[in-house]
C-alpha positions in Angstrom: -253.8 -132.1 -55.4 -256.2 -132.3 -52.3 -255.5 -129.3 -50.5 -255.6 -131.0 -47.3 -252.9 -133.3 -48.9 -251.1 -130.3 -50.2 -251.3 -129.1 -46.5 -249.4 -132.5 -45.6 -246.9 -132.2 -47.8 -245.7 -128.6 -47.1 -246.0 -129.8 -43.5 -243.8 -132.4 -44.0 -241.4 -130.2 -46.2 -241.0 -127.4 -43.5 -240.5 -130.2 -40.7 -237.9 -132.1 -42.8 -240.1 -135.0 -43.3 -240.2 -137.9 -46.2 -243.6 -137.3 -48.1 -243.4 -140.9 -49.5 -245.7 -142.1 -51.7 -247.3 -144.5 -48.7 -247.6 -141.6 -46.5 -249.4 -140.1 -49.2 -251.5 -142.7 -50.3 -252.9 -143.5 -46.8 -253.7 -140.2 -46.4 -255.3 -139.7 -49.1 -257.5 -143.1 -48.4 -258.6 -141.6 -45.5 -259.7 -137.6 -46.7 -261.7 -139.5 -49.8 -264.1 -141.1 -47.3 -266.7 -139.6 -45.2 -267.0 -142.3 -43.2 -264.1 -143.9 -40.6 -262.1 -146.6 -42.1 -259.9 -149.3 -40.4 -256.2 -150.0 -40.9 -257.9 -153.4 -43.0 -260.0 -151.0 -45.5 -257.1 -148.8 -46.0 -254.9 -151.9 -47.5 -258.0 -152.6 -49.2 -258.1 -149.7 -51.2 -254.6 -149.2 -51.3 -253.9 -152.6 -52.8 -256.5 -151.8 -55.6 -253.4 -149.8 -56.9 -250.7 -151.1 -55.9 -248.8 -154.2 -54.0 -248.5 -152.4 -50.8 -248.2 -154.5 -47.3 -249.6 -153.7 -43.7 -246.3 -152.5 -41.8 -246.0 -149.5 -44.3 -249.8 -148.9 -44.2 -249.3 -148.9 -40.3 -246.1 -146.8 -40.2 -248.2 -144.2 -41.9 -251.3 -144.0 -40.2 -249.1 -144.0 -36.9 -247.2 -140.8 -38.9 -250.5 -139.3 -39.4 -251.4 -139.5 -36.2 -248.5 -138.1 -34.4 -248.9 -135.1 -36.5 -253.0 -134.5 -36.0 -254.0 -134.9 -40.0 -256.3 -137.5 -38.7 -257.7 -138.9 -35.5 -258.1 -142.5 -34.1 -261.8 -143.3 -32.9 -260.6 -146.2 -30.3 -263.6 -147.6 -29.6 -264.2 -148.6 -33.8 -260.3 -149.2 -34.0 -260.7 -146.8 -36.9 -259.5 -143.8 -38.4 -261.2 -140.5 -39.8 -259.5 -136.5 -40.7 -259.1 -134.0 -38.9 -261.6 -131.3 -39.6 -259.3 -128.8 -38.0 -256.0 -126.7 -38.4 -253.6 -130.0 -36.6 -252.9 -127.9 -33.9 -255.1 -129.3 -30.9 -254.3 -131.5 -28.4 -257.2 -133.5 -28.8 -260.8 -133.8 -30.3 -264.0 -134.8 -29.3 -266.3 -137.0 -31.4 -269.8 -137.9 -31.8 -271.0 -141.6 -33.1 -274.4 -142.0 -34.3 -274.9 -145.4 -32.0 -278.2 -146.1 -34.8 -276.5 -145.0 -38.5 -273.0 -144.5 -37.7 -272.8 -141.1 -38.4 -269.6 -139.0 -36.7 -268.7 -135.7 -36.3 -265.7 -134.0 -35.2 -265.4 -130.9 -32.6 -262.6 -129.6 -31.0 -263.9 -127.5 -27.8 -260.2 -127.6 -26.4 -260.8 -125.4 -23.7 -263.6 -127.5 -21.7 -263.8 -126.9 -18.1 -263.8 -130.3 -17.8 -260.2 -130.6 -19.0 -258.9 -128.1 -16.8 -260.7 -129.4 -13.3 -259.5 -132.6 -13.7 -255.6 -131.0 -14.0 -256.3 -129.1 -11.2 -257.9 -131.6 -8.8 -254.9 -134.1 -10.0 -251.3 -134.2 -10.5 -251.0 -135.3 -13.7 -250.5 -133.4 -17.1 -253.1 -133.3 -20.1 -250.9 -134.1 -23.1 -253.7 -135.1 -25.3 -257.4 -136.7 -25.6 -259.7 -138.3 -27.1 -263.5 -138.2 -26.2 -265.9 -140.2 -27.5 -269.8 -139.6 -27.0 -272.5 -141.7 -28.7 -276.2 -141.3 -29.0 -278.5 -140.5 -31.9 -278.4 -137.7 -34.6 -280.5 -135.4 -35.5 -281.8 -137.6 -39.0 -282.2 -140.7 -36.9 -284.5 -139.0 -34.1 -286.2 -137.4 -36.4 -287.5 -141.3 -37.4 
């Protein structure tokens, strides 16, 4: 077993969580691919295997989510790991606006982040940030 998948389910053990076989499937789906995929492409490659229908494929990515083991790039309505430990309140990633590329950071503790609680009155609970431009390969031709 994955260890990121073995992660998941001791995760899901010490929180008193179902591991279910969808769960696991759809997280698996997404930690075999290098590249984001959307809720469509994970039925896709789920129903290779097996019958399995879109409200459990949802249910699971929405799991997923809540608990960090992967992230939501909004602006591809797509889905990718987490590179990190789960424990963030929110990433930052990079889209290659000429080949696609991403890559995940989390630099949590961005002035930025904490200006914008201080100047306002609302609470930080999470984020997302996305920032697009060109690799390093695709300026390089």
């Amino acid at each position: 077993m994955n260890k990121n998948i073995q992660a998941a389910k001791e995760f899901c053990e010490k929180n008193k969580y179902r591991f279910t076989h969808p769960r696991e499937q759809v997280l698996e789906a997404i930690f075999n691919q290098d590249t984001p995929l959307s809720a469509y492409d994970i039925l896709e490659i789920l129903s290779v295997k097996k019958q399995i229908n879109p409200p459990t494929v949802y249910r699971a990515i929405d799991f997923w989510l809540k608990h960090g083991f992967i992230h939501k790039i909004e602006s591809q309505n797509c889905y990718v790991k987490c590179k990190e430990n789960h424990k963030h309140k929110g990433f930052e990633v990079f889209i290659c606006q000429n080949c696609g590329f991403i890559d995940e950071s989390h630099l949590c503790n961005l002035d930025i982040f904490k200006e914008f609680q201080r100047l306002t009155p609302y609470k930080i609970n999470s984020w997302s940030l996305e920032l697009k431009g060109l690799c390093n390969k695709c300026l390089e031709n």
